[in-house]
C-alpha positions as CSV (number, residue, x, y, z in Angstrom):
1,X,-56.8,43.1,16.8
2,X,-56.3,39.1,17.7
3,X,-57.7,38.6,14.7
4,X,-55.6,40.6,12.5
5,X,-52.2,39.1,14.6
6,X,-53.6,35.7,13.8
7,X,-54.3,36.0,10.4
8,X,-50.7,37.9,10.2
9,X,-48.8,35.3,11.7
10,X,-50.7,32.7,9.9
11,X,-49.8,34.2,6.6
12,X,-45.9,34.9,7.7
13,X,-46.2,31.1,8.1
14,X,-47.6,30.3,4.9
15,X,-45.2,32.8,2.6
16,X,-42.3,31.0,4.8
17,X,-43.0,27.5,3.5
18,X,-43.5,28.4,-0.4
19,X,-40.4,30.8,0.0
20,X,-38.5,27.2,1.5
21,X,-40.4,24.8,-0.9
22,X,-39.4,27.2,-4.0
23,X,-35.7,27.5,-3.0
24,X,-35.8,23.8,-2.1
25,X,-37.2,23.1,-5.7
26,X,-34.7,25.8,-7.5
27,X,-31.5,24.3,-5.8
28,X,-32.8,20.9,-7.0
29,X,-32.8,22.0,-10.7
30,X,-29.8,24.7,-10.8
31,X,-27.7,23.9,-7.7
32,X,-27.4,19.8,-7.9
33,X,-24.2,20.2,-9.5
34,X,-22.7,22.6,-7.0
35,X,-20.2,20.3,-4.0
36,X,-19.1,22.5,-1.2
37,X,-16.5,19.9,1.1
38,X,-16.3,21.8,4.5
39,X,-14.4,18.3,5.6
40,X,-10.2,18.8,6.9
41,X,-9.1,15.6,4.9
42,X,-11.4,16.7,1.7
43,X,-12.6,13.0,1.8
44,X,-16.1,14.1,-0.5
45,X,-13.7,15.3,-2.9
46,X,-12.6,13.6,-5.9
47,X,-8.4,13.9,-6.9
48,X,-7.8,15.5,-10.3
49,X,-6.5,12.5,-11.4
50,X,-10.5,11.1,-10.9
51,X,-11.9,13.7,-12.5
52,X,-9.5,13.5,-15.6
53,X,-10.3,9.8,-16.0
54,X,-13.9,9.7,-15.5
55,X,-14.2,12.9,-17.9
56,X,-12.2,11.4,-20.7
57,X,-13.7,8.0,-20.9
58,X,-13.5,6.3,-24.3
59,X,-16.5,4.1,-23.9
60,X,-19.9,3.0,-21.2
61,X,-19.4,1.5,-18.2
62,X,-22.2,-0.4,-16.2
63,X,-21.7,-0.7,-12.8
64,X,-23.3,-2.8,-10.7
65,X,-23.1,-3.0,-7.0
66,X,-24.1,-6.0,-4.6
67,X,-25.0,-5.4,-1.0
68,X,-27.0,-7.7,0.7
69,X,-29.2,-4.8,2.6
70,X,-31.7,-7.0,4.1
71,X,-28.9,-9.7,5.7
72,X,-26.6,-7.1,7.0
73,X,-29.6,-5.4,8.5
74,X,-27.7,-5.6,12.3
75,X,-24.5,-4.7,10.6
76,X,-24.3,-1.0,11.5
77,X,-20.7,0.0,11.0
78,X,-21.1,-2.2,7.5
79,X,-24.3,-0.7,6.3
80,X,-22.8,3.0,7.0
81,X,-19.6,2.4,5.3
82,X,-21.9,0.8,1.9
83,X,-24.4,4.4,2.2
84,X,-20.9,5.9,2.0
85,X,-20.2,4.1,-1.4
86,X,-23.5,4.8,-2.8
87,X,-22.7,8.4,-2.0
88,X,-19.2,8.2,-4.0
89,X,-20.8,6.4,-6.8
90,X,-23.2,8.8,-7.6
91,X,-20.5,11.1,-7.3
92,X,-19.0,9.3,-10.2
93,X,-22.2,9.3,-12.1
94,X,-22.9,13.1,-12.1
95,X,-18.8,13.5,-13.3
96,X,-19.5,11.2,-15.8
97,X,-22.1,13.1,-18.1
98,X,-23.6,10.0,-18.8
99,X,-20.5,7.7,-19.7
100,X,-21.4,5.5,-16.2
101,X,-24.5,4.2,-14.9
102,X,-24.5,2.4,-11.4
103,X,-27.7,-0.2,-10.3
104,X,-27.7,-1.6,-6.9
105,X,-28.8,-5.0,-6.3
106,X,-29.7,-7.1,-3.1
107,X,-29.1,-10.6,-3.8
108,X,-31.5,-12.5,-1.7
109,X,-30.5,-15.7,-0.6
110,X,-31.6,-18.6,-3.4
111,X,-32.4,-15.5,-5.6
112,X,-31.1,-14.6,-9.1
113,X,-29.4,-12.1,-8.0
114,X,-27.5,-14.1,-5.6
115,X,-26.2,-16.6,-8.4
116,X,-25.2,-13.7,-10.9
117,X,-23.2,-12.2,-7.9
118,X,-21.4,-15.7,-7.6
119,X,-21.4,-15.5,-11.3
120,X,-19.3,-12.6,-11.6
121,X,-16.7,-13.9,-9.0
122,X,-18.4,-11.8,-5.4
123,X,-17.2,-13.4,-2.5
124,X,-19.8,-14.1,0.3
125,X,-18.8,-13.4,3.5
126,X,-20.7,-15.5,6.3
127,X,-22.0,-13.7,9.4
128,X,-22.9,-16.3,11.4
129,X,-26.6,-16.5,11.6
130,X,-26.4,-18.9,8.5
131,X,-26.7,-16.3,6.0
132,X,-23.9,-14.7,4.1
133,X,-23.0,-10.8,3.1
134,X,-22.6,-9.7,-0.3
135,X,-20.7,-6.4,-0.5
136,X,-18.9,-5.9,-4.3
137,X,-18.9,-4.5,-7.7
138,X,-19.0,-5.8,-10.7
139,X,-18.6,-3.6,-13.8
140,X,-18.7,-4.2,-17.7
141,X,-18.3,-1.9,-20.8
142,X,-20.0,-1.0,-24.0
143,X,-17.6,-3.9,-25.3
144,X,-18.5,-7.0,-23.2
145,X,-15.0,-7.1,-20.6
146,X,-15.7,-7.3,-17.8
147,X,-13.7,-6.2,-14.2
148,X,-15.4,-6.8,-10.8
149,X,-13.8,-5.6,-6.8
150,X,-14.9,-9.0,-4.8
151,X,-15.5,-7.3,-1.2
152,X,-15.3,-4.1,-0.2
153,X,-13.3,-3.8,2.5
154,X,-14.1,-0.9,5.0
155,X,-10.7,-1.3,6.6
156,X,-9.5,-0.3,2.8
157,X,-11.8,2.8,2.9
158,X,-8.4,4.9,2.3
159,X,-8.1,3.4,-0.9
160,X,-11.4,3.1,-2.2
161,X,-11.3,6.2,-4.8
162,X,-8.5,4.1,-6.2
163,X,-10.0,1.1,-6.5
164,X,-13.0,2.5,-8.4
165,X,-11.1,4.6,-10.2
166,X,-8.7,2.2,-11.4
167,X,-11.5,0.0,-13.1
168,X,-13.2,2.3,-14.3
169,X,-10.3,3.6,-16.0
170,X,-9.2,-0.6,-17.1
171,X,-12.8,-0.4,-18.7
172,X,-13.4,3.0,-20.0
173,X,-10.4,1.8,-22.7
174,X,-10.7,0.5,-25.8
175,X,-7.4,-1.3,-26.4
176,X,-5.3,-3.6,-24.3
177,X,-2.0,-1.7,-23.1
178,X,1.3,-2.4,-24.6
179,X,4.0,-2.9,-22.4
180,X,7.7,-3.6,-23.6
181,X,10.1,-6.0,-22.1
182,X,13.8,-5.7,-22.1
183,X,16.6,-8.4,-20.3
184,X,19.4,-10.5,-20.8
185,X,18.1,-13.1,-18.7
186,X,16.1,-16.0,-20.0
187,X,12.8,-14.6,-18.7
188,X,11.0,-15.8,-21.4
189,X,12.4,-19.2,-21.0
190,X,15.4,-20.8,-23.3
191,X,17.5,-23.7,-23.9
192,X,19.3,-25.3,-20.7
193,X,22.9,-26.2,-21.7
194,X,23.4,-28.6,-18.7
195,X,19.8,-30.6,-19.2
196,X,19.7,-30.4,-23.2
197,X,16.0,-29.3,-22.5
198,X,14.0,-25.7,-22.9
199,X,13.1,-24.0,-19.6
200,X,9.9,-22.8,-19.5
201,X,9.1,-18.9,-18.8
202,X,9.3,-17.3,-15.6
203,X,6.0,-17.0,-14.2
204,X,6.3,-13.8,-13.3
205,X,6.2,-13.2,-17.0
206,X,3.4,-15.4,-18.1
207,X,1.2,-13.6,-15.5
208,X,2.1,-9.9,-17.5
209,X,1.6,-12.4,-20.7
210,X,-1.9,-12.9,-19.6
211,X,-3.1,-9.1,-18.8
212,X,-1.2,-7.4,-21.2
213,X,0.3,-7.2,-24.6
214,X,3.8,-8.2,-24.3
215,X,6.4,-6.8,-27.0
216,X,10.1,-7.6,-26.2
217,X,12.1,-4.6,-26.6
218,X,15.9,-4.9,-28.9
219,X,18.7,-4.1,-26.6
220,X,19.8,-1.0,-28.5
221,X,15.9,0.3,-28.3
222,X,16.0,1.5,-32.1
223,X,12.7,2.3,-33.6
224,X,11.3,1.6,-30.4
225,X,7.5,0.3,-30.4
226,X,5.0,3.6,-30.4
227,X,2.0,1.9,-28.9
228,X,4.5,1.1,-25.5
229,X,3.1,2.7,-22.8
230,X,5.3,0.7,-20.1
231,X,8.7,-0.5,-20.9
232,X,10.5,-2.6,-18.4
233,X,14.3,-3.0,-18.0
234,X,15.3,-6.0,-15.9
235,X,19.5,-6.0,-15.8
236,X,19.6,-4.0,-19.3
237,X,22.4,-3.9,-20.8
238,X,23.2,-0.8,-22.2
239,X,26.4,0.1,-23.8
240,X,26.0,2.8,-25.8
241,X,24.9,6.9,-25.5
242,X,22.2,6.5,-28.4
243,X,20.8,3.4,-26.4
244,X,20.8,5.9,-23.8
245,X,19.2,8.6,-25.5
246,X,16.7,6.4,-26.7
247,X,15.7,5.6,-23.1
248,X,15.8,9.4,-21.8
249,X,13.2,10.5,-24.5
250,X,10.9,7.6,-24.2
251,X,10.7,9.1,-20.5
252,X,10.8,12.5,-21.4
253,X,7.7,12.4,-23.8
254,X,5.8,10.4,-21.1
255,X,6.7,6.8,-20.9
256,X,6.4,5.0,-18.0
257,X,9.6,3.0,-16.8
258,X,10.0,-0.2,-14.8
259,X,13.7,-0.7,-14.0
260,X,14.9,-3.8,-11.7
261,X,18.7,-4.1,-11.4
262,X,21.0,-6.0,-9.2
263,X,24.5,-5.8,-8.0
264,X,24.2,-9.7,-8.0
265,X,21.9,-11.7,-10.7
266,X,21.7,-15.1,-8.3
267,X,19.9,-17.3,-11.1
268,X,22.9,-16.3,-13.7
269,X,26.4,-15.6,-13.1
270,X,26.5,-12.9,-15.7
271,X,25.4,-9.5,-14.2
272,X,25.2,-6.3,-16.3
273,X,28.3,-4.8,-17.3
274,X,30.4,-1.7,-16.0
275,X,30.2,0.4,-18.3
276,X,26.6,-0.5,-19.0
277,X,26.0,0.4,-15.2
278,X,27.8,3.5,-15.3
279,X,25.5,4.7,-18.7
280,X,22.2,4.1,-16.3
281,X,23.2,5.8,-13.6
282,X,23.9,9.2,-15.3
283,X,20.0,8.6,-15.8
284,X,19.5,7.7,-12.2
285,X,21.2,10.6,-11.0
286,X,18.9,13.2,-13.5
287,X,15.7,11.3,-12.1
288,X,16.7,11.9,-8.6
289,X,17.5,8.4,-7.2
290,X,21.6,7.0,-6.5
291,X,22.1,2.8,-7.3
292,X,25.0,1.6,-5.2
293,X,26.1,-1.2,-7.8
294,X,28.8,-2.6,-5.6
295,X,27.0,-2.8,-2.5
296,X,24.7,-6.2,-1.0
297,X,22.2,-5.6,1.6
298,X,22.1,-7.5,4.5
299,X,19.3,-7.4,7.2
300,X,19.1,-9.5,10.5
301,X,15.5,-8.9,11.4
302,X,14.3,-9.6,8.0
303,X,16.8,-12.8,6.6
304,X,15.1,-15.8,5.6
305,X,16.4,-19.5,6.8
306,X,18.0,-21.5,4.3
307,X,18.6,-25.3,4.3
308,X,21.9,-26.5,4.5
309,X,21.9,-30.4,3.6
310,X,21.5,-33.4,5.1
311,X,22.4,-33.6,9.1
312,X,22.9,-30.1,9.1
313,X,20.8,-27.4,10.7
314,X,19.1,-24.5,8.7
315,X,20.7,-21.3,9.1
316,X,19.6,-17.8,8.8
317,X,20.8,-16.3,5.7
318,X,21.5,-12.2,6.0
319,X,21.1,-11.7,2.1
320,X,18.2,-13.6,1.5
321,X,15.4,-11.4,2.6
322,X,11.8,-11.7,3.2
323,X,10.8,-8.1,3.8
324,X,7.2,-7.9,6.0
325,X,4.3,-5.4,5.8
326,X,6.1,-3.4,8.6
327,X,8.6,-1.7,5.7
328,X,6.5,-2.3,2.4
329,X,4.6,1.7,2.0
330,X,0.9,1.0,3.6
331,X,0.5,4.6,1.6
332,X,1.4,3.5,-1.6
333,X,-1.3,1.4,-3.2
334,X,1.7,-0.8,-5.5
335,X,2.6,-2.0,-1.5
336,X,-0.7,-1.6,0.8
337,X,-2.0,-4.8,0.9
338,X,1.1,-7.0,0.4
339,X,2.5,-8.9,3.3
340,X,6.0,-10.3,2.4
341,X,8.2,-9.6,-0.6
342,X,11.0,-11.9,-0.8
343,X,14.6,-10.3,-2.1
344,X,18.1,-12.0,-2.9
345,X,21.3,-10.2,-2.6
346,X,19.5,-6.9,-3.5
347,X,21.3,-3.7,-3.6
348,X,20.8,0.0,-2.3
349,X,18.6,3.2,-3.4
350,X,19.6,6.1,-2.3
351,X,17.2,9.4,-2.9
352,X,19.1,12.3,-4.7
353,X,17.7,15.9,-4.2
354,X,16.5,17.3,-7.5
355,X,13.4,20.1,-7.9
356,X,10.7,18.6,-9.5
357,X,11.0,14.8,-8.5
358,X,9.4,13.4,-5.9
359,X,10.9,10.0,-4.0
360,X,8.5,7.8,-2.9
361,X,10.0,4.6,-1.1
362,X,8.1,1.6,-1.8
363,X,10.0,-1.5,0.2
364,X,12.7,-1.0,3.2
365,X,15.1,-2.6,5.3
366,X,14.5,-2.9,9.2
367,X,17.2,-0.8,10.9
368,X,18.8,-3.8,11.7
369,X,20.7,-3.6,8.4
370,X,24.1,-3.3,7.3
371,X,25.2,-2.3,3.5
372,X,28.2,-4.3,2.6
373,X,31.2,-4.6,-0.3
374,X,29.9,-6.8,-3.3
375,X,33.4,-8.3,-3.0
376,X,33.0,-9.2,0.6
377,X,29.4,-11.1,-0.3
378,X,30.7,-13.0,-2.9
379,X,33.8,-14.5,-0.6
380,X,31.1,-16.0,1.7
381,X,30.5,-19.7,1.0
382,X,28.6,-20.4,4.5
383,X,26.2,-17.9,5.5
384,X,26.9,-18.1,9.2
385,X,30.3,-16.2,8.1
386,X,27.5,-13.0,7.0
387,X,26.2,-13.5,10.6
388,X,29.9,-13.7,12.2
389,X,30.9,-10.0,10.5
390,X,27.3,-8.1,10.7
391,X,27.6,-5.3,12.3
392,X,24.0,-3.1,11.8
393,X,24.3,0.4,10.9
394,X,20.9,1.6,12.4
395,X,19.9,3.1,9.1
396,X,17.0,1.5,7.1
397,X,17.9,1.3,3.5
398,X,15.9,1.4,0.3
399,X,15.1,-1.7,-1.7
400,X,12.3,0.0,-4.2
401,X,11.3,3.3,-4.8
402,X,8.3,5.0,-7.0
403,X,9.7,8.9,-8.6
404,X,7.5,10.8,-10.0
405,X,7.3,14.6,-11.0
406,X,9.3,17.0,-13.1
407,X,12.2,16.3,-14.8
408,X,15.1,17.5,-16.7
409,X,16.2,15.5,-20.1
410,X,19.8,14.2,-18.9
411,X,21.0,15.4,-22.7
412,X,20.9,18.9,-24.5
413,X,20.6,17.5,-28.2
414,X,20.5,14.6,-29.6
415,X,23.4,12.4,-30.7
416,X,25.4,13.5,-33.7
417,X,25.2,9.3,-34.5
418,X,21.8,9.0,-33.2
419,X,19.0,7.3,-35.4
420,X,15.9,8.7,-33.4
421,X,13.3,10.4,-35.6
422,X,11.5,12.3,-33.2
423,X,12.7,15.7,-32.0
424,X,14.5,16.1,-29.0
425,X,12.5,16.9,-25.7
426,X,14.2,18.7,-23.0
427,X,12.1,18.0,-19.9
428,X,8.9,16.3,-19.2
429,X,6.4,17.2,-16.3
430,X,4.9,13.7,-16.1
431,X,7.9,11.4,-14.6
432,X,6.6,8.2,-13.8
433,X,9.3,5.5,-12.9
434,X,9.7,2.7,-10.6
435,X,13.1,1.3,-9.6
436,X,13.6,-1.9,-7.4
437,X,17.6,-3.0,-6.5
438,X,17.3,-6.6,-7.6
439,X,15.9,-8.6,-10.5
440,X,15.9,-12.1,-7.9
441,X,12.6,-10.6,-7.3
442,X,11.2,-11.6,-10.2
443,X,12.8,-16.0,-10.3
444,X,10.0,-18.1,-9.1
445,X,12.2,-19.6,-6.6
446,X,11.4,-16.6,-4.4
447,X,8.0,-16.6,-4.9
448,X,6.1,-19.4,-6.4
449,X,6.0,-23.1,-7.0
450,X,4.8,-24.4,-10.1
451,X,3.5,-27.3,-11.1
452,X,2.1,-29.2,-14.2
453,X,-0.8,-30.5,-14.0
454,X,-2.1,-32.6,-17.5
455,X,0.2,-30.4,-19.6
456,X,-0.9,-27.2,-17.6
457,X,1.4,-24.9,-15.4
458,X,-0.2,-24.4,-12.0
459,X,1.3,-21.7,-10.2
460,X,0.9,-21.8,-6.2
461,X,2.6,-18.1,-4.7
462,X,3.8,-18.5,-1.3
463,X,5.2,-14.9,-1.0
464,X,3.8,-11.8,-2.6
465,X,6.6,-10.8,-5.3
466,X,4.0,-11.5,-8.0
467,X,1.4,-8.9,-6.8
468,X,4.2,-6.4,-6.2
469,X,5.1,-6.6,-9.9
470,X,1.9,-6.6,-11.0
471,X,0.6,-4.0,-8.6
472,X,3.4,-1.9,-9.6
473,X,2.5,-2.6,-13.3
474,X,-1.0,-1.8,-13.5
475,X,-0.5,1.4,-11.3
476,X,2.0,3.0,-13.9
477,X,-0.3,2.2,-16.5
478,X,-3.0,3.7,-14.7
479,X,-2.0,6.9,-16.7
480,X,-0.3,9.7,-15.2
481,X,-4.2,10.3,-13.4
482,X,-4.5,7.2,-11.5
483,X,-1.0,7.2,-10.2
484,X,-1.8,10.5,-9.0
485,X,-4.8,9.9,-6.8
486,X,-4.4,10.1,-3.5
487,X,-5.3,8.0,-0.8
488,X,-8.8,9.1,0.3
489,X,-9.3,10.7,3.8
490,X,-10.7,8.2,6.3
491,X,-14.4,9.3,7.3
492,X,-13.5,8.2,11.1
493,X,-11.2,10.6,12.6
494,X,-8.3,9.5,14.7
495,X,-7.6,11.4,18.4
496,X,-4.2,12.5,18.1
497,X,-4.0,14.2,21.0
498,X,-4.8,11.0,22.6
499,X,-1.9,8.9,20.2
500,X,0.3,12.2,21.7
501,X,0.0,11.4,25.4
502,X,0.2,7.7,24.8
503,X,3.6,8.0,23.1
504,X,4.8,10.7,25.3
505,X,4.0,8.2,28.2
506,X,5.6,5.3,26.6
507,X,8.9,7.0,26.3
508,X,8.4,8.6,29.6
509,X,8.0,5.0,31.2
510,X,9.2,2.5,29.2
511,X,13.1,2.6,30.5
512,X,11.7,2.5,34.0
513,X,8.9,-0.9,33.0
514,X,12.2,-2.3,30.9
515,X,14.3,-2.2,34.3
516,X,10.9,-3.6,36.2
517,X,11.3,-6.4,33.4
518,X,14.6,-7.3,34.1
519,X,14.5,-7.5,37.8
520,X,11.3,-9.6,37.2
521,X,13.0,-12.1,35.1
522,X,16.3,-12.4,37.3
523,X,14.0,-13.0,40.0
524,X,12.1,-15.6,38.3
525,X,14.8,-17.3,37.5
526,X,16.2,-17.4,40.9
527,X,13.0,-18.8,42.2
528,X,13.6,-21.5,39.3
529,X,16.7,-22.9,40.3
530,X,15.8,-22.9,44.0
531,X,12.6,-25.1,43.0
532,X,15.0,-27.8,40.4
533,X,17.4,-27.7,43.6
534,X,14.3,-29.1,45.5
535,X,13.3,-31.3,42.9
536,X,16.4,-32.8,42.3
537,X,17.5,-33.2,45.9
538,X,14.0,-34.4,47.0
539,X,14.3,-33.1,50.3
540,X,13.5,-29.6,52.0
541,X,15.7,-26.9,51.8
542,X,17.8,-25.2,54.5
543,X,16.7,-22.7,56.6
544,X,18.6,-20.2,54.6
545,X,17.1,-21.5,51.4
546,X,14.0,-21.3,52.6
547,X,14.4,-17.6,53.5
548,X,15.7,-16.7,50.1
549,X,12.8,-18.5,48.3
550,X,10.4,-16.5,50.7
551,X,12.4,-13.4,49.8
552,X,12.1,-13.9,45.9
553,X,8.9,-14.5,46.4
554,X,8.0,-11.2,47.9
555,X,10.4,-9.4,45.6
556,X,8.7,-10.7,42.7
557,X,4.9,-9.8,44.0
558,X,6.4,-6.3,44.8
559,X,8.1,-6.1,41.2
560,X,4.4,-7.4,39.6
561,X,3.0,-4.3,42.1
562,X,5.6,-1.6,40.9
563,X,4.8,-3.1,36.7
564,X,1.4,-2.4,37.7
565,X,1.5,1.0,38.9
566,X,4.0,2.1,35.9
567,X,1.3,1.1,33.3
568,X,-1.7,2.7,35.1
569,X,0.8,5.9,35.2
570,X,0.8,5.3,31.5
571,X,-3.2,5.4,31.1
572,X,-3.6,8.3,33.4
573,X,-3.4,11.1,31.5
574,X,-5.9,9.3,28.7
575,X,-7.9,9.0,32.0
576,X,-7.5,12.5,33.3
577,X,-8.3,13.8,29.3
578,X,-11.2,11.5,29.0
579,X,-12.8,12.6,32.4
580,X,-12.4,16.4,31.3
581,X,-14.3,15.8,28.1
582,X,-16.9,14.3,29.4
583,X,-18.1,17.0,31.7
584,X,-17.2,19.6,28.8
585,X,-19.7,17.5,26.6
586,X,-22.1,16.6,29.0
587,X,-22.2,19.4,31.3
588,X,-20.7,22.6,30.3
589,X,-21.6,22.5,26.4
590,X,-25.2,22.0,27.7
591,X,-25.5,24.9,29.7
592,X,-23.8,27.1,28.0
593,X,-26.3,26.0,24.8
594,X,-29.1,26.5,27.4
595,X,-27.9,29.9,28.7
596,X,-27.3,31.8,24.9
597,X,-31.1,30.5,24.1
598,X,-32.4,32.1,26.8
599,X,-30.7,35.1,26.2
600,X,-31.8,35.2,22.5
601,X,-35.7,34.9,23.8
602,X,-35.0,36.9,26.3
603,X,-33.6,39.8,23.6
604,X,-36.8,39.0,21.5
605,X,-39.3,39.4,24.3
606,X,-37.8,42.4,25.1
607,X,-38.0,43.7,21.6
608,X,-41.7,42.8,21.6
């Protein structure tokens, strides 16, 4: 009877591993393609917009990434984070049917590998054992270019699926994009009537020169260049309804639009005309966004110091604004990485409720900010008079600000006088438009300085209002996919319950630690002038001197005391929370694991 119970078991044990080994085998060949993501944030999940790109690819792309495995082998957050971009690239492989191929490399130090990773532009990143990290990717397509991502940060994990994406998508094409240029400013360069002389372009421009293919656009937009995939409008001028038109059905078939205007062109007196304004904004208002043309911003936290001559003192100047990472979108990929964007006179956006769009605001005030009359700006001839009348409204206002969505066509026909060939579209589901309130923005003055250097122009940025443009650029050409993509969940997972208490405690506390402050600082100031008076008099003090000293002295170790306790007060629920968890994860969970597995055997031996 052993015997047979034995032999049983043995076999139970036996079919058990063939039945797992053949279903192991089966998943392998018919499963592989299945993806189940269990995860809140869906971060194993690629956007639509990823799987459109990857899936429509016009030619090969090679990718190749560089880790150095062996020198980051004590690098334990680092060599997760690069297993978590393996994972995502052969992701990208299987969507691809074959259009991408990835190969991972370890360049050695002194290696081949090593000098084809500097090759391709991979920055090293020391680690201070003498060696040095490589952790990039370098792509190429079927037709030789070439795009590479020099380090990937893990800090930018949110934005990785972008990243990839977005060269992948550079790469998969097989033509440069086309991107049309419209302005009645001298962007391009011109002839300077005051020094006889040309002016050379703005760099802003020759840096779109060099990655794309630049067509200037006609200020009527007649017979507008098919192949334009971008156009951007800097202070158009537009005077006319069929000018108009012509813009609404370049965005209504699925054009992507770059518009910078300004209620004050600093570099040219000349600013865009009424009527010309009043024309754009019956557009503005059917996209979903409201221009205040006769408003300046003005922002104290954010305002820039300007020289004022010889013997004179620089002065903060309210309109010229250098706007910090604090109000550029850390969401927005155009604005993530920036740091400052510097803006002149710049006017107001204002989001406009309409079904379909969607407003996205790029770059903000502070809230120390005040809106005022154009009129009013341009009577100031000293910017301490700016300073004198600001009074901040508490709002922060809109500098730039991405729309995307559905949209209405802002006419019902077209034109009786109209020359457009193409029939008239009435509403597009692929809005994709970018409007910043100054064209200053874009002058080198705010941004760059240039140099020649043996009949070469060497541009040095000191501010980031080239990337923004170019950012901005490159993302609405992305298609109407890669603007799309989201920002990838985050594979570490933040305690909010813990950010809760914090910021329930702050506000709980913080008028109480603010009054703390203050009594802290009149007291040591007190004890200040009682210690010059002693200085200067070199002699003791009096007897009732001396008392008060003694007494600010205590006051001030009893203030330090009371500071102390308020900020433990704010830890202690954190502490209380923390404590809690620990004996629910290393106490209770355990026994309660330990008491439903006896009770399972305890079922089964009772069964047997």
């Amino acid at each position: 009877m052993k015997n047979l119970y034995k032999k049983s078991t043995f076999f139970k044990a036996l079919l058990a591993f063939l039945c797992f080994a053949v279903l192991t085998l089966a998943s392998q060949t018919w499963l592989s393609d299945l993806r189940l993501d269990l995860t809140q944030q869906k971060i194993y999940s690629f956007s639509q917009g990823t799987q459109n790109i990857v899936k429509n690819l016009d030619q090969e792309v090679f990718i190749t990434l560089f880790f150095s495995d062996k020198a980051s082998h004590d690098l334990t957050a680092l060599r997760s984070y690069a297993l978590s971009v393996k994972e995502l690239l052969a992701e990208y492989v299987l969507l691809s049917k074959g259009k991408l191929s990835v190969t991972v490399v370890d360049p050695e130090p002194f290696s081949e590998d090593e000098d084809l990773a500097a090759e391709f532009g991979l920055q090293a990143v020391p680690i201070g054992n003498g060696t040095d990290v490589y952790f990039g990717l370098s792509a190429q397509n079927a037709a030789g270019s070439e795009g590479v991502i020099a380090f990937l940060q893990p800090d930018k994990e949110a934005f990785l699926e972008y990243q990839i994406s977005e060269l992948i998508y550079r790469l998969g094409q097989s033509r440069t994009p086309v991107v049309g240029l419209m302005s009645k400013l001298d962007i391009r360069g011109g002839f300077d009537m005051q020094s006889g002389g040309n002016t050379p372009p703005w760099a802003i421009y020759d840096q779109l020169d060099e990655m794309f293919d630049v067509r200037w656009v006609d200020e009527k937009l007649e017979d507008l260049d098919q192949e334009i995939e971008l156009l951007i409008l800097v202070q158009p001028s537009i005077q006319d309804e069929n000018t108009l038109y012509e813009l609404d059905q370049f965005v209504m078939k699925g054009g992507k639009l770059l518009v910078f205007i300004d209620p004050k062109v600093e570099n040219k007196p000349a600013a865009a005309s009424p009527k010309s304004e009043n024309l754009l904004m019956r557009l503005f208002s059917q996209w979903g966004v409201e221009y205040q043309a006769g408003q300046v911003l003005t922002d104290d936290e954010y305002a820039l110091t300007v020289s004022m001559g010889e013997n004179q003192p620089p002065i903060r100047h309210l309109g010229l604004l250098g706007i910090q990472a604090d109000s550029l979108n850390r969401q927005e990929v155009a604005t993530s990485e920036l740091e400052m964007v510097n803006f002149a006179s710049a006017g107001v956006l204002h989001h406009k409720q309409v079904e379909g769009v969607r407003f996205d605001a790029l770059v903000s005030s502070s809230y120390q900010a005040q809106a005022i009359p154009l009129s009013e700006y341009n009577a100031v001839s000293d910017p301490s008079e700016l300073m004198q009348a600001f009074n901040p409204s508490g709002e922060s206002y809109v500098l730039a600000a991405r729309l995307s969505g559905s949209v209405q066509s802002a006419f019902t026909q077209k034109p009786a006088s109209s020359v457009y060939a193409a029939s008239h579209i009435n509403e597009s589901q692929n809005l994709n438009l970018v409007v910043v309130a100054d064209t200053d923005v874009l002058t080198d003055s705010l941004w760059v300085q240039v140099q020649s250097f043996f009949g070469q122009r060497i541009k040095q940025p000191w501010a980031d209002n080239g990337a923004f443009v170019n950012n901005m650029v490159e993302q609405l050409l992305g298609s109407s996919d890669l603007i799309n993509i989201r920002s990838r969940g985050r594979f570490t997972r933040p305690f909010t319950v813990v950010q809760d208490i914090q910021q329930q405690a702050q506000s709980a506390y913080q008028e109480h630690e603010e009054l703390l402050q203050q009594q802290l600082q009149g007291t040591e100031q007190q004890l200040a002038q009682l210690e010059q008076q002693r200085a200067k008099d070199s002699l003791t003090l009096s007897p009732a001197q001396e008392e008060a000293l003694a007494d600010f002295q205590q006051q001030k170790l009893h203030i330090r005391k009371a500071l102390r306790e308020v900020r433990h007060e704010l830890n202690k629920d954190i502490e209380v929370l923390e404590g809690w968890l620990k004996v629910l994860n290393i106490i209770v969970l355990p026994i309660l694991l330990t008491l439903v597995l006896l009770l399972v055997a305890r079922r089964r031996l009772s069964k047997q």
